[in-house]
Each structure stands twice: as C-alpha cells, then as structure tokens.
C-alpha positions in Angstrom: 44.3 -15.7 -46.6 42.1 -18.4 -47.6 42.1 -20.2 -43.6 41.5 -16.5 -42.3 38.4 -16.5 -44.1 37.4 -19.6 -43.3 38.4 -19.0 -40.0 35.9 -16.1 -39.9 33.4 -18.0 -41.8 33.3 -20.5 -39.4 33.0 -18.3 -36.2 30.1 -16.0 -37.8 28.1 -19.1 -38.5 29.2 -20.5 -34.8 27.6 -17.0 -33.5 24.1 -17.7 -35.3 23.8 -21.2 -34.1 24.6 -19.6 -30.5 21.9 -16.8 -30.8 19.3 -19.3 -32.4 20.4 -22.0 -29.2 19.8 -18.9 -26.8 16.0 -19.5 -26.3 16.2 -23.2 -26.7 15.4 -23.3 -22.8 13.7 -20.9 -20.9 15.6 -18.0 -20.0 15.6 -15.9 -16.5 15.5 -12.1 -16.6 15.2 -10.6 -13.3 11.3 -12.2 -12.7 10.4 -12.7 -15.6 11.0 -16.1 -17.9 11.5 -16.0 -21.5 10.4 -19.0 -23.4 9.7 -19.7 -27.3 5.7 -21.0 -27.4 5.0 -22.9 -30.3 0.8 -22.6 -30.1 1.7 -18.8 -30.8 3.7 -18.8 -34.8 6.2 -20.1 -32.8 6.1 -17.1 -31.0 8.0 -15.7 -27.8 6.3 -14.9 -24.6 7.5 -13.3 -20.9 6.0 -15.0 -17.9 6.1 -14.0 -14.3 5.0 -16.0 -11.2 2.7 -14.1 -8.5 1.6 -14.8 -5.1 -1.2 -13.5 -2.8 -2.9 -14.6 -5.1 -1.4 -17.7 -6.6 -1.2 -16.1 -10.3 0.9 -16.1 -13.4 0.9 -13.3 -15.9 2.2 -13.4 -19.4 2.7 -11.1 -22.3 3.8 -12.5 -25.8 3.5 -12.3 -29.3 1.5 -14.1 -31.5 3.0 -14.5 -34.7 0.2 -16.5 -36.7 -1.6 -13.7 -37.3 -0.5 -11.2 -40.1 1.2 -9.0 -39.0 2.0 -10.9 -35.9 0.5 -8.9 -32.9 0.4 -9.3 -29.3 -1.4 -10.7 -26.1 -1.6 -10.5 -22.6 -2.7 -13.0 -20.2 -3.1 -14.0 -16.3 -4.1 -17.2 -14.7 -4.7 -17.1 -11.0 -5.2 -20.4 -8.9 -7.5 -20.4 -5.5 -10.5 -18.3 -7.4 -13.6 -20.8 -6.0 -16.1 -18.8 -7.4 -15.7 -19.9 -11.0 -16.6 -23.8 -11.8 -14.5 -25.4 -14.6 -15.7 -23.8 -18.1 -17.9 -21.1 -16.8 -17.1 -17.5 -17.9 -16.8 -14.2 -16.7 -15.8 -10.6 -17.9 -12.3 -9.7 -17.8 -10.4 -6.5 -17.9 -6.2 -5.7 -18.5 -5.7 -1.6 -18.1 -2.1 -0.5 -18.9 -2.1 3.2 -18.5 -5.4 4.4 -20.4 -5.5 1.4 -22.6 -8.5 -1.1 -21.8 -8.7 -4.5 -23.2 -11.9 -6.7 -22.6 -11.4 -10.6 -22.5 -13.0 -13.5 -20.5 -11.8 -15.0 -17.5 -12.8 -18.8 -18.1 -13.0 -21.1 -15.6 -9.8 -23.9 -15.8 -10.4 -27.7 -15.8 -8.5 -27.8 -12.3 -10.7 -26.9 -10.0 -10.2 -23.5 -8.1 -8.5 -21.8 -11.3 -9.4 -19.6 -14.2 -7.4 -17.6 -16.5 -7.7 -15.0 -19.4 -6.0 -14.0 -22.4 -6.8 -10.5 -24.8 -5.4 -9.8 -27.5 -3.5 -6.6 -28.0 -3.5 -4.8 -32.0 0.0 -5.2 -32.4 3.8 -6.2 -31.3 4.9 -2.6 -30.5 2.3 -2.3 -27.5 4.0 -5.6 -25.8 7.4 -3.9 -26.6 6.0 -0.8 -25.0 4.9 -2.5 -21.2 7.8 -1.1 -20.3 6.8 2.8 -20.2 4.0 1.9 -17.8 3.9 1.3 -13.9 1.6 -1.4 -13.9 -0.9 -3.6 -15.9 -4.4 -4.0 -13.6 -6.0 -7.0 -14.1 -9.9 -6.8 -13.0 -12.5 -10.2 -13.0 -15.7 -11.0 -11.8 -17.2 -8.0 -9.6 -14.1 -7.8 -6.8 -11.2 -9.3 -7.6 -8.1 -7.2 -9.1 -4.2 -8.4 -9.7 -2.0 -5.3 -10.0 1.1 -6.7 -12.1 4.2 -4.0 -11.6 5.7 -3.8 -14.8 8.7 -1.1 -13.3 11.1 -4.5 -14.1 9.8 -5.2 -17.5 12.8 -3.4 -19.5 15.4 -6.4 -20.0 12.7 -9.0 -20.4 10.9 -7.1 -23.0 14.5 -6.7 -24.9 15.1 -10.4 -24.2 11.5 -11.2 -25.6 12.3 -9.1 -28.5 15.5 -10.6 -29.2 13.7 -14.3 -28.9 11.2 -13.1 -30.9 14.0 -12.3 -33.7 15.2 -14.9 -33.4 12.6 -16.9 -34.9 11.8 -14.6 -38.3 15.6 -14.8 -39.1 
C-alpha cells in the first residue's frame, strides 16, 4: 500500500513539473506562438506573424497590475513615414470595442509599433467570439488581424497563463 501511494505521489508531482515545463519554450498553435513574457507579471502572451505588411500582432496578459488585465499590440516593419521616436494615434476595434494607443516610431528605422491596454483578462480570453481585430494608424494605414483561428491559442494562453499563479 505504502509503494502504491508513493507510486501515485510521485507521478502527480511528475504531472505538475510537466505542465509548469509546458511553456518553458514557445509553443505553436496553429499561427499563433505562445510564450511566457517576463516584462508582463510574468505574464503569457499569443503572437502571430503577418505579411503584406511585414507585421506582428500580440495579445497578452499583463499580470503586474491588480487584477492582472490585458493588452493588445501590433508592430509593423516597412512604415517610412514614422522616424524613430515620433508618435502617432493608434486605434484596435474588435467588434464595437475601441481602444486608443500610440503607434511610436521604433529605433530601427522603417518600424513602429503600438500596444493598449485592454480593462481586463476576460476580453483577451474573449478574441475568440470576434472575426477580426482592425488595427488603424496615422491617416491610411489599416492591418485587419483575422482572429476566426484564435480558439486553441487563447485556451493555450490561458492555460500558460495558469500556469504561472499556481
């Protein structure tokens, strides 16, 4: 009786290491990549690679605010209109939800990038109910992120996520 237990002990303990070692590396979901970000709690964030143009969207949580709530974020590469610390307005629109930001020029010439906060961790966990996240900066330019394969990288962000408050 007393090796069974043991036995059990052992394997249950062998399971939390493996869930904890699960986002130790980034991990693929369809397009998206999972990775732990530790500027964010450490939080856990879902980042997807975009061409035409050159861009990167991600949506995470930030977990060193109380209670931890969420952002999104794009940074697109070949915008020459921006100079390397200049600003300009930036809007995210998922379904009727708008959130302003500013889209600040990057020290690499040629990119810029914007993050917003959103009010809270349930919105990130919700991307999934919407068709797409629209992205507007400066006067023209618009990314239209489809979010119809967010499902199984918002349930792998929310398991990383998890992962660190246990």
């Amino acid at each position: 009786m007393r090796t069974m237990t043991l036995l059990l002990a052992g394997a249950l303990a062998l399971g939390a290491c493996a869930a904890m070692d699960r986002f130790a590396k980034p991990e693929t979901v369809g397009n998206w990549v999972i990775t732990k970000n530790g500027e964010s709690g450490p939080g856990c964030v879902a980042t997807r690679q975009f061409v035409n143009p050159n861009s990167q969207v991600r949506m995470g949580i930030n977990a060193t605010s109380t209670p931890p709530s969420g952002y999104l974020a794009i940074y697109v590469q070949g915008y020459e209109g921006i100079k390397p610390g200049q600003s300009i307005p930036a809007t995210f629109k998922v379904g009727e939800r708008v959130f302003k930001g500013t889209f600040t020029g990057q020290n690499q010439a040629g990119f810029g990038g914007a993050v917003v906060p959103v009010d809270n961790t349930d919105f990130i966990y919700s991307l999934g109910n919407y068709d797409a996240m629209t992205v507007t900066y400066d006067k023209d330019h618009r990314v239209i992120v489809p979010l119809d394969d967010v499902d199984p990288a918002i349930a792998s962000l929310r398991a990383c996520q998890d992962s660190l408050t246990k």
